[in-house]
Biotite code that builds the C-alpha atoms (Angstrom):
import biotite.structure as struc

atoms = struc.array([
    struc.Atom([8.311, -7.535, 6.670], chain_id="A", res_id=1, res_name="UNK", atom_name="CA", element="C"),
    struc.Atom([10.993, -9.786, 8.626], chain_id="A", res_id=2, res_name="UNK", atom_name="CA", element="C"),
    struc.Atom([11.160, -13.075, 9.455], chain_id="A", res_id=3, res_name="UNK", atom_name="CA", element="C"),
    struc.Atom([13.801, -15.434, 11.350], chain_id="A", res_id=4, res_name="UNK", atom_name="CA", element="C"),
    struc.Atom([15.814, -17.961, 9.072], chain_id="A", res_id=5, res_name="UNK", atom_name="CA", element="C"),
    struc.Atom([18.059, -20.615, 11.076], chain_id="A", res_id=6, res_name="UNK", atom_name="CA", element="C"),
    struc.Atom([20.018, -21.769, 8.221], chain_id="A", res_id=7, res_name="UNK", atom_name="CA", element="C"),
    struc.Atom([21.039, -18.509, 6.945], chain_id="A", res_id=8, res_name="UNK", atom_name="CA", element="C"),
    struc.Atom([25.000, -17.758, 6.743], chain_id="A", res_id=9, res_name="UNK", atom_name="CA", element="C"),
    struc.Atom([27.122, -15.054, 5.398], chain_id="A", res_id=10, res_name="UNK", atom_name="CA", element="C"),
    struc.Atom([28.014, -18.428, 2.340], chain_id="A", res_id=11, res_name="UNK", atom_name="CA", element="C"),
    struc.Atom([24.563, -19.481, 1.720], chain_id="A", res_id=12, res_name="UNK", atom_name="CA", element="C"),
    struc.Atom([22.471, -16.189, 1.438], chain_id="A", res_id=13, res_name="UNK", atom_name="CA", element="C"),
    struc.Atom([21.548, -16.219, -1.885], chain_id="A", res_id=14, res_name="UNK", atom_name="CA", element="C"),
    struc.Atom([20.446, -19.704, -1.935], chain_id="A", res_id=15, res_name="UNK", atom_name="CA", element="C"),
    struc.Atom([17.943, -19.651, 1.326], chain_id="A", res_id=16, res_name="UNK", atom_name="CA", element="C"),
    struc.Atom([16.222, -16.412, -0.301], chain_id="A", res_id=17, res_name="UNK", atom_name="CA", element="C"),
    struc.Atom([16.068, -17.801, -3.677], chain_id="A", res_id=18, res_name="UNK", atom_name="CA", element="C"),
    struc.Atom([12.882, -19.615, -3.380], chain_id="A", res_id=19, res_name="UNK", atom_name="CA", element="C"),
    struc.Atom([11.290, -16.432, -1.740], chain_id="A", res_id=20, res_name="UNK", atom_name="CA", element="C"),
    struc.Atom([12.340, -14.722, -4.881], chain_id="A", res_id=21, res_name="UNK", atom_name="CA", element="C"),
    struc.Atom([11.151, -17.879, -7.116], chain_id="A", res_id=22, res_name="UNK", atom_name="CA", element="C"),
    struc.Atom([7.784, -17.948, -5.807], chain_id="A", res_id=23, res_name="UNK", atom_name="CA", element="C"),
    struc.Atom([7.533, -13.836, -6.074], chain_id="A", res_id=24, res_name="UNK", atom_name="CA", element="C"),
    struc.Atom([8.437, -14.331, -9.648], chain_id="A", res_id=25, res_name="UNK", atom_name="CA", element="C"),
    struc.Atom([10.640, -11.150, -8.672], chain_id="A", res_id=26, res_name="UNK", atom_name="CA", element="C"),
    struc.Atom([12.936, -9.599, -11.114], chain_id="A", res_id=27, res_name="UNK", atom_name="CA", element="C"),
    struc.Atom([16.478, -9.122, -9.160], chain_id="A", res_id=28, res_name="UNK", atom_name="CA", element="C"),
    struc.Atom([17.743, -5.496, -10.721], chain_id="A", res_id=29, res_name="UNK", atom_name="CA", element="C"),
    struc.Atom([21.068, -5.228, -8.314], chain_id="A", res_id=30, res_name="UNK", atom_name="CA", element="C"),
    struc.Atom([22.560, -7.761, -5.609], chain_id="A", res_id=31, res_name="UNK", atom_name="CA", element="C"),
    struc.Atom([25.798, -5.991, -3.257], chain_id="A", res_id=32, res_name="UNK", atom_name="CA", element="C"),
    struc.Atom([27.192, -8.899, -0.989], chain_id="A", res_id=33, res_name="UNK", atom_name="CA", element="C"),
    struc.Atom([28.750, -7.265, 2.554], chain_id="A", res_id=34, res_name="UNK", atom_name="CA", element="C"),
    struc.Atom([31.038, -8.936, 4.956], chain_id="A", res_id=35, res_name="UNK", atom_name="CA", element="C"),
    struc.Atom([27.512, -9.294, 6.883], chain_id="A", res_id=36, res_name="UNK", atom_name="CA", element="C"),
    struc.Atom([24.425, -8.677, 4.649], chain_id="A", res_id=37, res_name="UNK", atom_name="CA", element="C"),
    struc.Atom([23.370, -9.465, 1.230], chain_id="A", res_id=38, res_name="UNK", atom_name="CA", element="C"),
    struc.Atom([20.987, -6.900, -0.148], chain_id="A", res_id=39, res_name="UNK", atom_name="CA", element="C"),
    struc.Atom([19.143, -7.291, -3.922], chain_id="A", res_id=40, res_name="UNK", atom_name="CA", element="C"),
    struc.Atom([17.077, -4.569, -5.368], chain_id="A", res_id=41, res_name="UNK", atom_name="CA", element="C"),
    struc.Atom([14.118, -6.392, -6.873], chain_id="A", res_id=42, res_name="UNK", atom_name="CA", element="C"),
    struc.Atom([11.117, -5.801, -8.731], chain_id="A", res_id=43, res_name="UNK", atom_name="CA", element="C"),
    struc.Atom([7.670, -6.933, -7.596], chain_id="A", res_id=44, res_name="UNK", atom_name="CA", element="C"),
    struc.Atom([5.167, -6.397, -10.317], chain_id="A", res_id=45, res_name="UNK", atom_name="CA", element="C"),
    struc.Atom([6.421, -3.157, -10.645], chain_id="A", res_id=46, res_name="UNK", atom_name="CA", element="C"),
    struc.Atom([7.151, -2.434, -7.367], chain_id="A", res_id=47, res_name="UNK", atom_name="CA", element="C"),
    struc.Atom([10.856, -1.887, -6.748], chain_id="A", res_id=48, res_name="UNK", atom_name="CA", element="C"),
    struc.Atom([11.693, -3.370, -2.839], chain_id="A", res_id=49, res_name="UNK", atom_name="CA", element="C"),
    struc.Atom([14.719, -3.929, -1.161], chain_id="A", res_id=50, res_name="UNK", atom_name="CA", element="C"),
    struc.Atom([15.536, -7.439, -0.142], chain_id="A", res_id=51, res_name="UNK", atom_name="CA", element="C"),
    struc.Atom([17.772, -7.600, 2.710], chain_id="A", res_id=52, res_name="UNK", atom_name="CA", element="C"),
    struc.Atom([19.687, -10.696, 4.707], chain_id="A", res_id=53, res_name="UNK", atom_name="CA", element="C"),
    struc.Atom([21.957, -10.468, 7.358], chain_id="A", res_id=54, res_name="UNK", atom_name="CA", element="C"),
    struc.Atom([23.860, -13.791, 8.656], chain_id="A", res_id=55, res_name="UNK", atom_name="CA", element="C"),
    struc.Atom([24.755, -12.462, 12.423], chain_id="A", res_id=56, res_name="UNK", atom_name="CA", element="C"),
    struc.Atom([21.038, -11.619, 13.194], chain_id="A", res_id=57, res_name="UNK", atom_name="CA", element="C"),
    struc.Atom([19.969, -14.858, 10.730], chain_id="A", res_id=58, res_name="UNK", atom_name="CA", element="C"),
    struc.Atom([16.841, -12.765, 9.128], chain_id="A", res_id=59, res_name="UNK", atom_name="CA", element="C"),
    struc.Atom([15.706, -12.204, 5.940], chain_id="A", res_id=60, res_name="UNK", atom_name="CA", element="C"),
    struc.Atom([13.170, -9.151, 5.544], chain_id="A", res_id=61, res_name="UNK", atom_name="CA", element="C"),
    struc.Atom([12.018, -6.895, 2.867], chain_id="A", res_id=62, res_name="UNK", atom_name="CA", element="C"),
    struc.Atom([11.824, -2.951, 2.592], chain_id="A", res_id=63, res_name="UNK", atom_name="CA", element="C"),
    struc.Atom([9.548, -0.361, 0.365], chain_id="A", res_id=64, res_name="UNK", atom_name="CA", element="C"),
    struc.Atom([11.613, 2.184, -1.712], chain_id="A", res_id=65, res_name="UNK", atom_name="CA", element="C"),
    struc.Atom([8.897, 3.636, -3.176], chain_id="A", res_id=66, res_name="UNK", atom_name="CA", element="C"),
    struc.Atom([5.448, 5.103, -2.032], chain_id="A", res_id=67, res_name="UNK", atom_name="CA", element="C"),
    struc.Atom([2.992, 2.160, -2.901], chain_id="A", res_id=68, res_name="UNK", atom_name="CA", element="C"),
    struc.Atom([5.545, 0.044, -1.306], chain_id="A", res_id=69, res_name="UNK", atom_name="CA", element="C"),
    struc.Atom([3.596, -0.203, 1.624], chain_id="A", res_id=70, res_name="UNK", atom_name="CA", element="C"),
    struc.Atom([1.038, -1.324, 1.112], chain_id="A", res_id=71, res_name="UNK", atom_name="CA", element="C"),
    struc.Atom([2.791, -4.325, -1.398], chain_id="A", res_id=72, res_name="UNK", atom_name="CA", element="C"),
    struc.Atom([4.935, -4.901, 1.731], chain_id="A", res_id=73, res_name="UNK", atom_name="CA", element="C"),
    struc.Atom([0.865, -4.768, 3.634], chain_id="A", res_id=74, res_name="UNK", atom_name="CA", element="C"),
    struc.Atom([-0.182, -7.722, 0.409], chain_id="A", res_id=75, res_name="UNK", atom_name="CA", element="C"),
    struc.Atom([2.881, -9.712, 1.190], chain_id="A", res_id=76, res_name="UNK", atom_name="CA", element="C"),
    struc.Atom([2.906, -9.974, 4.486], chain_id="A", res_id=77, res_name="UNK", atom_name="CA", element="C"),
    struc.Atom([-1.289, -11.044, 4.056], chain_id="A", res_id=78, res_name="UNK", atom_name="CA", element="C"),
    struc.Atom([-0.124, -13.330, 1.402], chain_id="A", res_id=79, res_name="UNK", atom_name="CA", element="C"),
    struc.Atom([2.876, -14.493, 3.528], chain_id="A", res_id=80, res_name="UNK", atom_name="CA", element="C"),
    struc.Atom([0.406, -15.914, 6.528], chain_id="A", res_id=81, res_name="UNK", atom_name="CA", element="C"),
    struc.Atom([-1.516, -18.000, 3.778], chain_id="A", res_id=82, res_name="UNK", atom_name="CA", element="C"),
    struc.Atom([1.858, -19.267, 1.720], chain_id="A", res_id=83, res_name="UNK", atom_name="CA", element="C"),
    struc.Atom([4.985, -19.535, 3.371], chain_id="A", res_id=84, res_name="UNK", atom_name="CA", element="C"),
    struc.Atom([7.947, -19.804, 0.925], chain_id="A", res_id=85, res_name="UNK", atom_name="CA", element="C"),
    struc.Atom([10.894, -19.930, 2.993], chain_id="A", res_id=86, res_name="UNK", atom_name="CA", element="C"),
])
């Protein structure tokens, strides 16, 4: 699950996912900042997902590590259509 965020730049990362991971109510486990992309291992009701961001492409998107994490990723991006956080 991608999607395009304008504002996003290799300083302000954290702060234009934030309210993505606010709204989630996700648990943040692990955050790595890169010269390009800032990654944070979260936790989804028990559902551990990468969250990725990358300044030079200016997306934000979301990845399954673990077998049900498809179809959470499937429930988010349903949920996403209805309630856009970001």
């Amino acid at each position: 699950m991608a999607f395009y965020q304008p504002q996003l730049d290799a300083d302000n990362a954290r702060s234009v996912c934030q309210p993505l991971l606010d709204v989630l109510q996700a648990q943040v486990l692990e955050s790595q900042q890169d010269a390009d992309m800032m990654t944070w291992l979260i936790d989804f009701e028990g559902t551990r997902l990468m969250l990725k961001a990358a300044h030079y492409t200016q997306s934000v998107w979301l990845e399954p590590l673990e077998r049900d994490g498809d179809e959470v990723i499937a429930f988010l991006r349903r949920w996403w259509v209805r309630h856009p956080p970001l």
